[in-house]
C-alpha positions as CSV (number, residue, x, y, z in Angstrom):
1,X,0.0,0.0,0.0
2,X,3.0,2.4,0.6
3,X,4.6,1.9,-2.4
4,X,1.0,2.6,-4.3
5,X,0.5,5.6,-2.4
6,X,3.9,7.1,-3.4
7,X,2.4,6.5,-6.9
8,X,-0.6,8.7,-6.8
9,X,-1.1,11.8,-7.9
10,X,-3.2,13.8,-5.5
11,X,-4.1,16.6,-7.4
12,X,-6.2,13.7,-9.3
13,X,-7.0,11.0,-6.7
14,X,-8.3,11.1,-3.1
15,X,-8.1,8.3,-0.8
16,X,-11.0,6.2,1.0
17,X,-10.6,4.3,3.9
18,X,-12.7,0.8,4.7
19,X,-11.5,1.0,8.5
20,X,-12.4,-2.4,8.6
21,X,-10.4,-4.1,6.0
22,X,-7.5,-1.4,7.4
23,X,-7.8,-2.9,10.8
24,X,-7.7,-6.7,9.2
25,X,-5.5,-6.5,6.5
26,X,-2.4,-4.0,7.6
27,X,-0.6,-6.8,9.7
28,X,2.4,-5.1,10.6
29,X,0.8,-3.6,13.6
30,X,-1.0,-4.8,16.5
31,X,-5.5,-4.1,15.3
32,X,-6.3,-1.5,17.4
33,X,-3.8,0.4,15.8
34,X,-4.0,-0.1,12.4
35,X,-6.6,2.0,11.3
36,X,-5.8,4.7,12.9
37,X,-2.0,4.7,11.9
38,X,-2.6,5.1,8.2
39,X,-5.3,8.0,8.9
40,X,-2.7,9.6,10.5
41,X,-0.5,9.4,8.5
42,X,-2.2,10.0,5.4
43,X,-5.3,12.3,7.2
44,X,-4.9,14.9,4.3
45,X,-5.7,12.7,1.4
46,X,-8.3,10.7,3.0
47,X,-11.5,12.3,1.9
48,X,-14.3,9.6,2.6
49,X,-14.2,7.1,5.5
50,X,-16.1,3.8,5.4
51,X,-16.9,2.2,9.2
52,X,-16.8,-1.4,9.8
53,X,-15.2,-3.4,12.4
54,X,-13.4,-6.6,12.9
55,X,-12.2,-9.3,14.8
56,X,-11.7,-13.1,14.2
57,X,-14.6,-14.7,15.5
58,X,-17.0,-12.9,13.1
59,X,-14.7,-11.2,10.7
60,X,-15.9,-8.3,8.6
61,X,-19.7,-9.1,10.2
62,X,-18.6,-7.4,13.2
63,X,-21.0,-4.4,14.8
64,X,-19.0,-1.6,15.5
65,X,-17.5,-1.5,19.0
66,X,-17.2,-5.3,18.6
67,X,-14.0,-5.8,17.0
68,X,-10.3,-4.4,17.5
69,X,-10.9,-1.0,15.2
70,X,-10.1,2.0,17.2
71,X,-13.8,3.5,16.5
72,X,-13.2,6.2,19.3
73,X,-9.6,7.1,18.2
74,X,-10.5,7.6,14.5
75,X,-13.8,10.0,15.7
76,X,-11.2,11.7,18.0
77,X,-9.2,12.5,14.7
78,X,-12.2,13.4,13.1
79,X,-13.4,16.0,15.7
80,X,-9.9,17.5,15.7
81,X,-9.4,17.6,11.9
82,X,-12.4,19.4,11.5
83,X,-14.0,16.3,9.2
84,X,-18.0,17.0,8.3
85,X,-17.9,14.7,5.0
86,X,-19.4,11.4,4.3
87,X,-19.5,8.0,6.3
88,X,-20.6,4.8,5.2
89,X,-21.3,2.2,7.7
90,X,-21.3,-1.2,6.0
91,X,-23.0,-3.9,7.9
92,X,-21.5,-7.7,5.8
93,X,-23.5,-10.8,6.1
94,X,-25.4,-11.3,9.2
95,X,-23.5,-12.8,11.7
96,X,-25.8,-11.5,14.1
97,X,-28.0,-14.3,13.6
98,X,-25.3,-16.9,15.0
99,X,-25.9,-14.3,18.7
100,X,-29.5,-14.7,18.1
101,X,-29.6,-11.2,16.4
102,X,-31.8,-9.6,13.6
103,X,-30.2,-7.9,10.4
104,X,-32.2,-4.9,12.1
105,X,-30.4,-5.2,15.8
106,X,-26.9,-5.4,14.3
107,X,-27.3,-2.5,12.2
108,X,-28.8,-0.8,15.7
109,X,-25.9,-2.0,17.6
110,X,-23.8,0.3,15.0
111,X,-25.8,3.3,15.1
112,X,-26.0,3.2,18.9
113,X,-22.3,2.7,19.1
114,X,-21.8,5.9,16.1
115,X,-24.1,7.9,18.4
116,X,-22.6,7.2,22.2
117,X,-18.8,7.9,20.8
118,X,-19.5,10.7,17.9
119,X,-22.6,12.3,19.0
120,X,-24.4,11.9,15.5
């Protein structure tokens, strides 16, 4: 991913996150820090942010506050950054219904957790 981003052209190209594939996929540091590392680092040419969490037992089905992404520390970058632009929360499969869930009280679980920890 480094090497791509040294590739771009940003007068052209803005970069998305999926905080969830960030937190699984970028192995060379521990989860909870993952995420958050590579906003961080590359906070200015991030212009749209995807929320999903993730951990091993339910893998990208996680709610958010359920899985090692560092949900709070990425809204605390937010707030100070000044960012107002779009989320996506993405809610895969339903693993919800292994915990006796509805596709309905995952996606709640989310939106409560979006509202205790951002205030939206």
């Amino acid at each position: 991913m480094e090497d791509l981003i040294a590739e771009l052209d940003f007068s052209v190209v803005d970069l998305m996150l999926d905080v969830g594939h960030a937190t699984k996929d970028s192995v060379e540091l521990p989860p909870e820090r993952r995420a958050l590392s590579f906003l961080e680092k590359y906070w200015s040419q991030v212009h749209y942010l995807e929320l999903k969490d993730w951990n091993e037992t339910s893998d990208l089905n996680t709610q958010l506050g359920e899985g090692y992404t560092d949900c709070p520390g990425i809204f605390n970058l937010m707030s100070s950054q000044g960012y107002y632009g779009w989320l996506t929360v993405e809610q895969n499969g339903n693993d919800g219904w292994r915990l006796g869930r509805s596709p309905l009280e995952c996606a709640k679980i989310s939106r409560n957790f979006i509202r205790e920890h951002l205030g939206a």
